[in-house]
C-alpha positions as CSV (number, residue, x, y, z in Angstrom):
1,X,-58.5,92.4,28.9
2,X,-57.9,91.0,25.6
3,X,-54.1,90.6,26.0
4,X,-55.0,89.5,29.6
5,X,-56.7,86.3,27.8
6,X,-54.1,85.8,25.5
7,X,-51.4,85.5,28.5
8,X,-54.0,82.8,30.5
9,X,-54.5,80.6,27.3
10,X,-50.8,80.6,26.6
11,X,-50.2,79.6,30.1
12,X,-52.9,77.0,29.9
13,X,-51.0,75.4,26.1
14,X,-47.7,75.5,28.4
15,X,-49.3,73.5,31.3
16,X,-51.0,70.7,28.8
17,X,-47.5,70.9,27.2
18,X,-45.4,69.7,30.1
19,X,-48.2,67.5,31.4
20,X,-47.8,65.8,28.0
21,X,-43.7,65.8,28.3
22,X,-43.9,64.1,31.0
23,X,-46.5,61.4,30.4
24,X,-44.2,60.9,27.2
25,X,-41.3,61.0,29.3
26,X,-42.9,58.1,31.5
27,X,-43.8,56.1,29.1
28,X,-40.5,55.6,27.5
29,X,-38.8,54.7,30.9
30,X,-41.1,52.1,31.2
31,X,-40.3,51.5,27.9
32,X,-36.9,51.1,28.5
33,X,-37.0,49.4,31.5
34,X,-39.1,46.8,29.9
35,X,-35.9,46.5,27.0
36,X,-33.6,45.9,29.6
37,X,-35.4,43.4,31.9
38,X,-35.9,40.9,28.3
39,X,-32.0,40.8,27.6
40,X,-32.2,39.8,31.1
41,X,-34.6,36.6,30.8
42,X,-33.4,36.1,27.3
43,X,-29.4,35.2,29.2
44,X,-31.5,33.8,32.0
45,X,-32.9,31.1,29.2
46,X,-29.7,31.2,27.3
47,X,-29.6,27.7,25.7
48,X,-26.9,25.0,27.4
49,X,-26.1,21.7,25.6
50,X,-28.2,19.5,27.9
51,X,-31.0,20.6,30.3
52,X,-31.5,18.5,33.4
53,X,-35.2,19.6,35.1
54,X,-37.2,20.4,31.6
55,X,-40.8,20.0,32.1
56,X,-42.5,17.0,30.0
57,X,-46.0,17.1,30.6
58,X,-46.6,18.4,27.1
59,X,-46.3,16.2,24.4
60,X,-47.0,18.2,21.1
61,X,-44.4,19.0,18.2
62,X,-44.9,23.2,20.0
63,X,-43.6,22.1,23.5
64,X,-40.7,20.4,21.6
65,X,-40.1,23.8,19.9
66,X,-40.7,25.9,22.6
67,X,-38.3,24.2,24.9
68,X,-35.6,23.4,22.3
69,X,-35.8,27.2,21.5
70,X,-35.6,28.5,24.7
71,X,-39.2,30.2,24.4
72,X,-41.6,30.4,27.4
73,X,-44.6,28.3,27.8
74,X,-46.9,30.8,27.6
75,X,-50.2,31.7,30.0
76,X,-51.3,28.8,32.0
77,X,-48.1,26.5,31.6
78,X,-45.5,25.2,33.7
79,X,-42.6,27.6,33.5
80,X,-39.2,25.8,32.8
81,X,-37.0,26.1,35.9
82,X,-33.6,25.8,34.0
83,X,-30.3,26.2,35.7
84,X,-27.8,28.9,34.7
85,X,-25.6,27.3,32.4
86,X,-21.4,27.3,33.7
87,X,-18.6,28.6,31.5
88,X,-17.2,26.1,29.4
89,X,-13.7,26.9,28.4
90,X,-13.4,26.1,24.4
91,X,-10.9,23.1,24.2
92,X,-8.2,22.4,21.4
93,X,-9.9,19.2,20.4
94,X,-6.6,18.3,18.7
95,X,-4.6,19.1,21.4
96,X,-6.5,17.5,23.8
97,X,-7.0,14.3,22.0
98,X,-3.1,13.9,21.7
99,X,-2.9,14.2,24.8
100,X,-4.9,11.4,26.2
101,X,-2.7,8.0,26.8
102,X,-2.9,5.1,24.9
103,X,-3.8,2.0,27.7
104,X,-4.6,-0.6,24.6
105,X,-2.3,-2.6,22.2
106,X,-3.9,-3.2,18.7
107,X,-3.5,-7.3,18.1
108,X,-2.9,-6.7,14.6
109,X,-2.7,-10.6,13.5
110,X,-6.3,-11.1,14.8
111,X,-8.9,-12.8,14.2
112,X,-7.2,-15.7,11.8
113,X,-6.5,-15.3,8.6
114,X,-9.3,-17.5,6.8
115,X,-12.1,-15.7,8.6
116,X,-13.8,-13.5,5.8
117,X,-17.1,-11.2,7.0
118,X,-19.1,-8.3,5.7
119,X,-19.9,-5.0,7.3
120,X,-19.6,-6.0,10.8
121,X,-22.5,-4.4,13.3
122,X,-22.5,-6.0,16.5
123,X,-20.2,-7.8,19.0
124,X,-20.7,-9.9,22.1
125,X,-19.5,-12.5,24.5
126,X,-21.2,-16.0,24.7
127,X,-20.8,-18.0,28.3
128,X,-18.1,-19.8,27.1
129,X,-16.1,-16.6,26.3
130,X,-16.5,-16.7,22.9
131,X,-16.5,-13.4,20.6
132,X,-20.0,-13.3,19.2
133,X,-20.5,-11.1,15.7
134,X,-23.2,-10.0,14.0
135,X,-22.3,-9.1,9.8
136,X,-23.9,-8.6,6.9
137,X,-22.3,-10.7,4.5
138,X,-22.7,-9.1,1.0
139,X,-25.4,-6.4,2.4
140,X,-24.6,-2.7,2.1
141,X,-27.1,-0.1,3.1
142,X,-27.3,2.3,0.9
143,X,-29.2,5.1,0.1
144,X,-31.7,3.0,-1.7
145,X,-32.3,0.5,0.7
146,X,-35.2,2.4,2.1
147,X,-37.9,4.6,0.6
148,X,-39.3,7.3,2.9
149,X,-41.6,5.7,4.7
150,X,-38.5,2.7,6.0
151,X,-40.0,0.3,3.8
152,X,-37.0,-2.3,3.0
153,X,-36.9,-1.9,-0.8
154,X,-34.8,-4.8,-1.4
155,X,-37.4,-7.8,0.0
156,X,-36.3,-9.2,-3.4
157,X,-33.1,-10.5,-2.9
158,X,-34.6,-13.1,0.1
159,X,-32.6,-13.6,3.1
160,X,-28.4,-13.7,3.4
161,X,-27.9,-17.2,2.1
162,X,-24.4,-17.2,4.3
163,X,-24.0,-17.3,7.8
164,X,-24.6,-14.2,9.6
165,X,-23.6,-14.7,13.4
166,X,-19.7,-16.1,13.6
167,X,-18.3,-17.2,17.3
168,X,-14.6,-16.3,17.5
169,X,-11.8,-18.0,20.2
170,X,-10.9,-15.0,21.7
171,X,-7.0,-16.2,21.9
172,X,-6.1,-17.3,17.8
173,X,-10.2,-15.8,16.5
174,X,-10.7,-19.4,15.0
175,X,-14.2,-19.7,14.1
176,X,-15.8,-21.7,16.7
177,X,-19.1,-21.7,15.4
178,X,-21.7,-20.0,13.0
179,X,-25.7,-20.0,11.8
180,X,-27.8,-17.8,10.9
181,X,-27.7,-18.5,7.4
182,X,-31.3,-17.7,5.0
183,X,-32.8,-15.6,7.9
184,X,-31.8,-11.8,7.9
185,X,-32.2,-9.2,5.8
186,X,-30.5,-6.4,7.4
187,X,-28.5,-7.2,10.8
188,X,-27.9,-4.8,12.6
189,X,-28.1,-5.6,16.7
190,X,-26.5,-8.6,18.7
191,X,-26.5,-9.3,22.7
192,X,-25.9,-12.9,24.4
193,X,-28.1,-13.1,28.0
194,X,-26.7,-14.6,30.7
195,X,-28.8,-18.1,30.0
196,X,-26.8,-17.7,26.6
197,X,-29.9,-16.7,24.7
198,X,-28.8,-14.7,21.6
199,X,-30.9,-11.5,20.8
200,X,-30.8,-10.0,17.1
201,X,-32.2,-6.7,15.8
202,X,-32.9,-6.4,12.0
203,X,-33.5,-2.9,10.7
204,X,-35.3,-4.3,7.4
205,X,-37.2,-6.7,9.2
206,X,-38.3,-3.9,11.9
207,X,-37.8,-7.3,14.1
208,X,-36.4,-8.2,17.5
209,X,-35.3,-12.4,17.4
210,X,-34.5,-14.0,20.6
211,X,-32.7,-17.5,19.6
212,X,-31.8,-20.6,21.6
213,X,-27.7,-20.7,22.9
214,X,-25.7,-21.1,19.4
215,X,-29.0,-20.5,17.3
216,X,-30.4,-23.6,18.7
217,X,-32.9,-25.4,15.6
218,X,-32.2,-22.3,13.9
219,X,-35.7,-20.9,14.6
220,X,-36.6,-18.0,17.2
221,X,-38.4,-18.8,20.5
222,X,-39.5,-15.1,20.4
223,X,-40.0,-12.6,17.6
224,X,-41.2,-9.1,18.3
225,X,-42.8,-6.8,15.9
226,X,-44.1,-7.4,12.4
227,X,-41.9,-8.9,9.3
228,X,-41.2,-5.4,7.1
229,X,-44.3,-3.9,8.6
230,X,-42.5,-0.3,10.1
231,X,-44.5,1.0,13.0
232,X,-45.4,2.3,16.3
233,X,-47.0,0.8,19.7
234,X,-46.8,-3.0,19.2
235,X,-44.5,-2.4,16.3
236,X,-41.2,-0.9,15.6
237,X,-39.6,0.8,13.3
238,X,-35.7,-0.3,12.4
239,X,-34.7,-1.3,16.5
240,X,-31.1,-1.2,17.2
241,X,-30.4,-3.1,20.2
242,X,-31.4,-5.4,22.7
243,X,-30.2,-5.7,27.2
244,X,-31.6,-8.5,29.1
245,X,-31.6,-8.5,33.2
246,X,-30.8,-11.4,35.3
247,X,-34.1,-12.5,35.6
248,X,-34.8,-11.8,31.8
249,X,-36.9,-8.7,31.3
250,X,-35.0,-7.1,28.5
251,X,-35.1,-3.7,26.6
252,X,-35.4,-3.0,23.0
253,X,-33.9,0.7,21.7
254,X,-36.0,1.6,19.1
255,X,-34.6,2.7,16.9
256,X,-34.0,4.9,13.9
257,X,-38.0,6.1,14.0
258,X,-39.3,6.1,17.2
259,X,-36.5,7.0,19.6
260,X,-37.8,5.2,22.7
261,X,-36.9,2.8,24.7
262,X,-39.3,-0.1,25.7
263,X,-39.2,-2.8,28.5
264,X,-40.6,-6.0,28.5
265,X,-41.1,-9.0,30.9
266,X,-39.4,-12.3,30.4
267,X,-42.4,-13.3,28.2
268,X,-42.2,-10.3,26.1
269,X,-45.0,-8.8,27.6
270,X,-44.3,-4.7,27.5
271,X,-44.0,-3.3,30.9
272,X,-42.7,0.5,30.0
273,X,-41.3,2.9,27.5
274,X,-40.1,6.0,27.5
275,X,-38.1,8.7,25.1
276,X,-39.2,11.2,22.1
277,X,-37.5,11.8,19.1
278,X,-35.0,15.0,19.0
279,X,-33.3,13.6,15.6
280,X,-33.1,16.7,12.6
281,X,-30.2,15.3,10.6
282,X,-27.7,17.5,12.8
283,X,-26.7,17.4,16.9
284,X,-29.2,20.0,18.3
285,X,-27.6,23.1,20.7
286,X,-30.1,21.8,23.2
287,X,-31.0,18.6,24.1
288,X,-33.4,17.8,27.0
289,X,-33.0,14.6,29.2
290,X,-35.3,11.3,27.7
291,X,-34.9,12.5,24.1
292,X,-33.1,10.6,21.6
293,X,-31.4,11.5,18.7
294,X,-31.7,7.8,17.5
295,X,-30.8,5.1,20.9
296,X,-28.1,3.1,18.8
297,X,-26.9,0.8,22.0
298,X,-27.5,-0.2,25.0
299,X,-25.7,-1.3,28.0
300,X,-26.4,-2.4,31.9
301,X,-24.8,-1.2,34.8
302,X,-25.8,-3.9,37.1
303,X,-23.8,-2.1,40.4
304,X,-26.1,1.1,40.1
305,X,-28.8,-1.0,38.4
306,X,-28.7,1.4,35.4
307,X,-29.5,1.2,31.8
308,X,-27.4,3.6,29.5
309,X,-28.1,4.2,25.8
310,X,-26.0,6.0,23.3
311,X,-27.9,8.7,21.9
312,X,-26.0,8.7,18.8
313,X,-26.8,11.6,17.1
314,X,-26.9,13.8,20.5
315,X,-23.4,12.7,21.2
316,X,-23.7,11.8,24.6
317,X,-25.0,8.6,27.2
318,X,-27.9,8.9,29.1
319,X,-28.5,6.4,32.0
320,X,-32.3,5.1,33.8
321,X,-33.3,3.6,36.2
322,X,-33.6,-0.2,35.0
323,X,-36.4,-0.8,37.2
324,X,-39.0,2.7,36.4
325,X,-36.7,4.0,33.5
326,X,-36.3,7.5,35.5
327,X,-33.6,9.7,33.9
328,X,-30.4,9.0,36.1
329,X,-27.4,11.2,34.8
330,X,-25.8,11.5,31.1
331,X,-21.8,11.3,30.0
332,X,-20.7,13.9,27.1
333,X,-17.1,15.3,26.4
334,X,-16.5,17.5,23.7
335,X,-13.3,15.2,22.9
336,X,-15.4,12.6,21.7
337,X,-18.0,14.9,19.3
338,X,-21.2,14.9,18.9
339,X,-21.3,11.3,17.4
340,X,-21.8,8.2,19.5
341,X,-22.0,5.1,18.1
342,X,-21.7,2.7,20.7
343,X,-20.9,2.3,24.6
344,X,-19.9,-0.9,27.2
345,X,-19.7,-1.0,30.5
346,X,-16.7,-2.2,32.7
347,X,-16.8,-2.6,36.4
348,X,-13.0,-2.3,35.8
349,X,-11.3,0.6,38.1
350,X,-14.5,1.7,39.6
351,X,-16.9,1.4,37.0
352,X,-15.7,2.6,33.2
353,X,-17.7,3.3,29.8
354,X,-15.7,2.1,26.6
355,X,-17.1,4.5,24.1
356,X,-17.0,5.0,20.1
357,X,-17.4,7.3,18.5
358,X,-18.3,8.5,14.6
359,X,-16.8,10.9,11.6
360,X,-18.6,14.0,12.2
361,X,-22.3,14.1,10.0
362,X,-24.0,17.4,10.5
363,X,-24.5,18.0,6.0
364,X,-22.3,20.8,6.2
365,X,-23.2,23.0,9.0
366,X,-20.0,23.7,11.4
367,X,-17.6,22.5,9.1
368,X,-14.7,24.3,11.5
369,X,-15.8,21.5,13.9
370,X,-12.6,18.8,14.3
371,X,-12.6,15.3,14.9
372,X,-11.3,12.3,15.1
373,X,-12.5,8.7,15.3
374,X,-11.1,7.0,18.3
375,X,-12.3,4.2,21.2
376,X,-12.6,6.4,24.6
377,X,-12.4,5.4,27.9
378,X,-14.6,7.2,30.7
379,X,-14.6,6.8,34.0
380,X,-18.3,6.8,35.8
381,X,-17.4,8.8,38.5
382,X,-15.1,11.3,37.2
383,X,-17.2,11.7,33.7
384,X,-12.9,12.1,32.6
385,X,-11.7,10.3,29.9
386,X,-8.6,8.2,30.9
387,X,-7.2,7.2,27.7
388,X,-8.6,6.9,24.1
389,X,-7.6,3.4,21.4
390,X,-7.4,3.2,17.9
391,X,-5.8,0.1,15.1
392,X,-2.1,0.7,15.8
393,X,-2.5,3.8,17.8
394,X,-4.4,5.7,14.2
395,X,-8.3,6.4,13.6
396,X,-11.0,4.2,12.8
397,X,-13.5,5.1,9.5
398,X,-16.4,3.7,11.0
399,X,-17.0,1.5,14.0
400,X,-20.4,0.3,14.7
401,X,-20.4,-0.9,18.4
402,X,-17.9,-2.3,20.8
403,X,-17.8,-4.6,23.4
404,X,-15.3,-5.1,26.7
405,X,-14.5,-8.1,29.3
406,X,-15.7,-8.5,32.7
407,X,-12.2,-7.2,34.0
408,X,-11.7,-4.3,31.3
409,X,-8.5,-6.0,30.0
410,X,-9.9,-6.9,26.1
411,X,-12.3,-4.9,24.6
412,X,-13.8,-5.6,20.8
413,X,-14.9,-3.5,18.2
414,X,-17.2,-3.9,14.8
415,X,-16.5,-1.8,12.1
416,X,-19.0,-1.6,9.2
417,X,-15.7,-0.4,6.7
418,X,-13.3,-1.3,6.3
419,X,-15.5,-4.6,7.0
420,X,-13.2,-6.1,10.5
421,X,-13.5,-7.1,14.1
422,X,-10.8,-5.4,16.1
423,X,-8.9,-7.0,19.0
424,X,-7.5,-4.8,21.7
425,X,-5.2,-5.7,24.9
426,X,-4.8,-3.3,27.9
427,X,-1.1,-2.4,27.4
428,X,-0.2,-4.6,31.3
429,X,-0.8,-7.7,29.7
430,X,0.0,-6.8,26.1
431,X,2.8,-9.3,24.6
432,X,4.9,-7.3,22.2
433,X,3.8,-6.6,18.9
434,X,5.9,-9.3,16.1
435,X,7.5,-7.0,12.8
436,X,4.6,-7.9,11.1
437,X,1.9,-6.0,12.8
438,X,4.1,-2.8,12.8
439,X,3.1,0.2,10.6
440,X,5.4,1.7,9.2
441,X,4.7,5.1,7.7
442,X,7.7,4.8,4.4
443,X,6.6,3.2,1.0
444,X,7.9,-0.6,1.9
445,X,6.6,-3.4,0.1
446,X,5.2,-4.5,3.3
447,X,3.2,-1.5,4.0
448,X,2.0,-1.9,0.3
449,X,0.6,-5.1,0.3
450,X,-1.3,-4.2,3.7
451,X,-3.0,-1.3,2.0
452,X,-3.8,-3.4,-1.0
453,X,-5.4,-6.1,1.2
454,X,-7.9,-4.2,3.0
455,X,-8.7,-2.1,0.2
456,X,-10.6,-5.3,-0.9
457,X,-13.8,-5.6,-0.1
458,X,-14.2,-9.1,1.3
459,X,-10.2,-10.1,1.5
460,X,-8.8,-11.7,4.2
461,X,-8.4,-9.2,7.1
462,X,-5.1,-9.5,8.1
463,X,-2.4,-9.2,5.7
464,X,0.7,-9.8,7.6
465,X,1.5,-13.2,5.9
466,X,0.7,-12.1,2.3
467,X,3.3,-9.1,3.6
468,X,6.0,-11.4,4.5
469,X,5.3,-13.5,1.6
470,X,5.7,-10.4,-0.8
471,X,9.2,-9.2,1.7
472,X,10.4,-13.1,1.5
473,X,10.1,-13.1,-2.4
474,X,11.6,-9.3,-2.7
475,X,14.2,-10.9,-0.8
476,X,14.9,-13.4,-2.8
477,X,15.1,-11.8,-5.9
478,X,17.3,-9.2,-4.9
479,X,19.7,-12.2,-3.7
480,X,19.6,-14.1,-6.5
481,X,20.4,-10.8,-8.4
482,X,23.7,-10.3,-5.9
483,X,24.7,-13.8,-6.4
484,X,25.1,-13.5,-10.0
485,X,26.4,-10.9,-10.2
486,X,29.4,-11.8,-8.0
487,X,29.4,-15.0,-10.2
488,X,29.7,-12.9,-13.3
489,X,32.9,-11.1,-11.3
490,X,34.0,-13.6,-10.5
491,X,34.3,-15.2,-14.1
492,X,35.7,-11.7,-15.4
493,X,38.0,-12.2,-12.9
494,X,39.3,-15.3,-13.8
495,X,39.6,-14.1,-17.7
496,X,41.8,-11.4,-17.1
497,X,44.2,-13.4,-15.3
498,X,44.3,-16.2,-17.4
499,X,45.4,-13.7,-20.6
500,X,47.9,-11.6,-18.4
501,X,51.1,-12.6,-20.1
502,X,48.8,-11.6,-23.7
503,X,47.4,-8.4,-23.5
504,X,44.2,-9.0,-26.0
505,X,43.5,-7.0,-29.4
506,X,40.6,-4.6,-29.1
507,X,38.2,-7.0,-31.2
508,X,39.1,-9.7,-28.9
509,X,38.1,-7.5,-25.8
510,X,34.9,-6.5,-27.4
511,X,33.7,-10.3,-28.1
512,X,34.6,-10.9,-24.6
513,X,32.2,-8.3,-23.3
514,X,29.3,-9.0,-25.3
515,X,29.7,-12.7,-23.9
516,X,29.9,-11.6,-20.6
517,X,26.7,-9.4,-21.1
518,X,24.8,-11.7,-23.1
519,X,24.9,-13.5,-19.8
520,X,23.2,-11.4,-18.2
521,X,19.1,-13.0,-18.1
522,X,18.2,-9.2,-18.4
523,X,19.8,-9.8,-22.1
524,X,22.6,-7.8,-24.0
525,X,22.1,-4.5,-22.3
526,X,22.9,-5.0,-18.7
527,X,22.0,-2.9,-15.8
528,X,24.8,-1.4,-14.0
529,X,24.7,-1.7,-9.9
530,X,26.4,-0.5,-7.1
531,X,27.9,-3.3,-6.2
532,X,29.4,-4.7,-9.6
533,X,33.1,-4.8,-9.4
534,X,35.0,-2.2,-11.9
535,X,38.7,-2.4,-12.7
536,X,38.9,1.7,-11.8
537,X,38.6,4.3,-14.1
538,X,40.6,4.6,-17.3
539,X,40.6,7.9,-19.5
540,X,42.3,5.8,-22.5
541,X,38.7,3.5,-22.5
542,X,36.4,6.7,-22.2
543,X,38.3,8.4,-24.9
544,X,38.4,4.9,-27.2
545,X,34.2,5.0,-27.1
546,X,33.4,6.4,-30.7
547,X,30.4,8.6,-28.8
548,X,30.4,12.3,-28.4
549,X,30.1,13.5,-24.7
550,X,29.3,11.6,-21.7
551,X,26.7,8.4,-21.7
552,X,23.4,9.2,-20.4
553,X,22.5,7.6,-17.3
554,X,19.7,3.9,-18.0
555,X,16.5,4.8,-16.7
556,X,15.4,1.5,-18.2
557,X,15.3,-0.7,-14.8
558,X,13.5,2.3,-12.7
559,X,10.5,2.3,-15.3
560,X,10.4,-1.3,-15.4
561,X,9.8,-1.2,-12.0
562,X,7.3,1.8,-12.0
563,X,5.1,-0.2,-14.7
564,X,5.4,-3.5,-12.4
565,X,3.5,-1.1,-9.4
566,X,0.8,0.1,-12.1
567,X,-0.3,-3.1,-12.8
568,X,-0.2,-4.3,-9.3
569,X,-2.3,-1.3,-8.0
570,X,-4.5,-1.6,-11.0
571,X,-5.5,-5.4,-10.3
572,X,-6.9,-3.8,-6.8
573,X,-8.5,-0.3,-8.4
């Protein structure tokens, strides 16, 4: 009996034991199945560049997170229905940009040569045709200009004494008018409405200025926001740009702060606004439709009745509705980076978006990233770039905003530094280029006195006629230089005939050199040149010389000539 009760009890520990096996065993495949179904959702959710049906009902900082991340919503929320993302094949960014055509001609010898600006921020036409800029005169900002709450922190200096808004004749880029003197602070946005009313942004001001055709009195008919007051709601916070309708309801991107967009009736009552701020300091992996990343310019697309925006830091257009501001469609291309500065719209071979773009900004993170600063050309329907523009074909450092004819055939761009307004021609009606506005990549004087010139910080922008100047006097030195020394041959010549029947003593020979050289306006020693004529080699003469070995060669003219560039390049340093 007793080993009868052993054998049940063991029986019953084995029973309880393989009931517990398998409840383990259970649990960890539902353990594992649990592991494999979140890889799952987690590639389901994997994070694409731009989302197009994100859910915006929320509107705390945790939503923003949440859907930036790639997180769900939690219990009770709307779950984000995002599409799979498609397989984007990594480009060469080199490669590809040097392979995209050149359709504009740089006009290297405009504007004229007396027109003298500051950081240049905006561009625009006036009715009349006129190339309207914005500039900042003898403003810079810095890193100082602001404190951290965007209060202007140089109020001090008053208003730009000079004048700030310059109308250019688009043919020779003679001044044709200017104002705006001892009103801005900062300048930074400029558009010209069809009635030739001329809307201003300044960022210090946190102001939007709607003057009369050519400045009128000088005065604004309508000033939005409050003077250095930074803000939300009725106020704004550094606003960028300005894009009026045809019957003159307008929008106002602001800005640096608020990221929105606002719209406003023709009395500048607010009808709209939409847009939250995505900005971080670099281009986020993610980013949702109607978030901005600062809305640096705007443009209309009157065909579609669209309004697009660069979302500058976001690298990429978005496009509204200009009547509800409902999200559209948005333009990105990993040629152009993740920088966009500026856009304009062309109706021009079925409807185009001339795009610049920015040096790459992102404080150090992706540093393998490459890019270069070019004007693009998209086409609307395609979202292809066609061709991409630069000053002769090269880079620009750092264009601000651009601006492009009716017909796409001119387009226009401000560039902060070097501090210029750039003139560009499609290539079909380009004339060709004149010597003078022809880069050429050897050390020439020509190329010399270019470099020198915009190096300055207000000079005159176009140095072709200082560089022919500079050429023309070369030129003439080095003549004047040939002619006397075939004068100076010629006299030698002239000697040794006339004392052929007498062959001279060796004094008399010396005496007749040292003349001969004390001729010379570089003084007794001269400099030897190629084309100096020599009566041949005699071994008798290089044996007569009371020297021992051969004559070292004069270096005396090359580092002449070397100290003559130091001081040149040091008047400019």
């Amino acid at each position: 009996m007793h080993i009868r009760r052993d054998s049940k009890a063991m029986h019953s520990t084995d029973s309880e034991k393989c009931q517990g096996s398998k409840s383990l065993a259970i649990c960890c495949l539902l353990l594992h199945l649990l592991l494999s179904i979140r890889p799952a959702v987690a590639q389901t959710q994997s994070s694409q560049r731009y989302l197009h049906n994100v859910d915006n009902s929320s509107n705390n900082n945790e939503r923003l997170q949440q859907i930036l991340k790639g997180s769900g919503a939690g219990s009770g929320a709307t779950q984000l229905n995002w599409p799979q993302p498609s397989k984007q094949t990594v480009l060469n960014v080199k490669t590809g940009l040097a392979k995209l055509n050149n359709t504009y001609v740089y006009q290297n010898a405009w504007p004229a040569n007396n027109v003298r600006l500051g950081a240049v921020t905006a561009v625009s036409f006036d009715q009349a045709g006129n190339v309207v800029i914005f500039h900042r005169v003898d403003r810079v900002w810095g890193q100082n200009t602001f404190d951290t709450r965007n209060q202007f922190q140089e109020k001090f200096r008053g208003p730009i004494r000079e004048s700030t808004v310059l109308a250019l004749e688009p043919a020779t880029g003679k001044v044709q008018y200017d104002w705006g003197k001892n009103f801005f602070y900062m300048p930074h946005g400029l558009t010209v409405d069809p009635e030739d009313n001329v809307w201003l942004t300044d960022v210090a001001m946190h102001q939007v200025f709607k003057f009369q055709p050519r400045g009128g009195d000088g005065k604004p008919v309508l000033t939005l926001g409050d003077a250095f007051q930074p803000g939300s709601g009725r106020k704004f916070c550094k606003p960028t740009s300005v894009a009026v309708l045809d019957n003159g309801d307008f929008f106002v991107a602001d800005g640096y702060c608020n990221a929105r967009i606002l719209k406003y009736s023709r009395k500048g009552e607010l009808i709209l606004s939409w847009g939250r701020n995505s900005f971080s300091g670099i281009s986020y992996d993610v980013a949702p439709k109607n978030f901005f990343a600062i809305p640096h310019a705007l443009t209309l697309v009157p065909e579609l009745q669209l309004l697009c925006a660069a979302d500058r830091e976001n690298g990429r257009v978005q496009c509204f509705s200009s009547n509800n501001g409902t999200f559209h469609s948005q333009y990105h291309n990993q040629l152009i980076g993740d920088r966009i500065f500026s856009m304009a719209y062309t109706p021009a071979a079925g409807g185009q978006l001339v795009i610049v773009n920015g040096p790459i900004a992102e404080l150090g993170i992706n540093p393998e990233h490459y890019n270069e600063v070019h004007g693009f050309v998209l086409s609307m329907r395609s979202k292809q770039l066609v061709s991409k523009f630069g000053p002769n074909n090269l880079e620009f450092q750092n264009p601000h905003d651009v601006a492009v004819t009716v017909d796409g055939n001119e387009i226009y761009v401000a560039e902060l530094n070097p501090m210029r307004i750039h003139k560009f021609v499609h290539r079909s009606l380009a004339k060709p280029m004149s010597l003078s506005a022809t880069k050429d990549s050897s050390n020439s004087a020509i190329s010399r006195a270019v470099e020198i010139d915009q190096a300055t910080p207000e000079a005159v922008h176009h140095p072709s006629g200082k560089a022919i100047l500079v050429a023309s006097l070369m030129l003439l030195f080095a003549g004047s230089t040939f002619a006397l020394a075939l004068i100076f041959a010629q006299r030698r010549k002239r000697g040794n005939q006339a004392n052929s029947s007498a062959t001279p003593s060796d004094l008399v020979y010396r005496k007749l050199t040292a003349s001969n050289q004390s001729c010379l306006p570089f003084g007794a020693r001269s400099r030897r040149h190629a084309w100096e004529k020599s009566d041949g080699f005699k071994l008798g003469g290089l044996l007569d010389r009371d020297r021992n070995g051969f004559e070292k060669l004069d270096q005396q003219a090359s580092d002449e000539e070397q100290e003559t560039k130091t001081l040149a390049s040091a008047q400019y340093a």
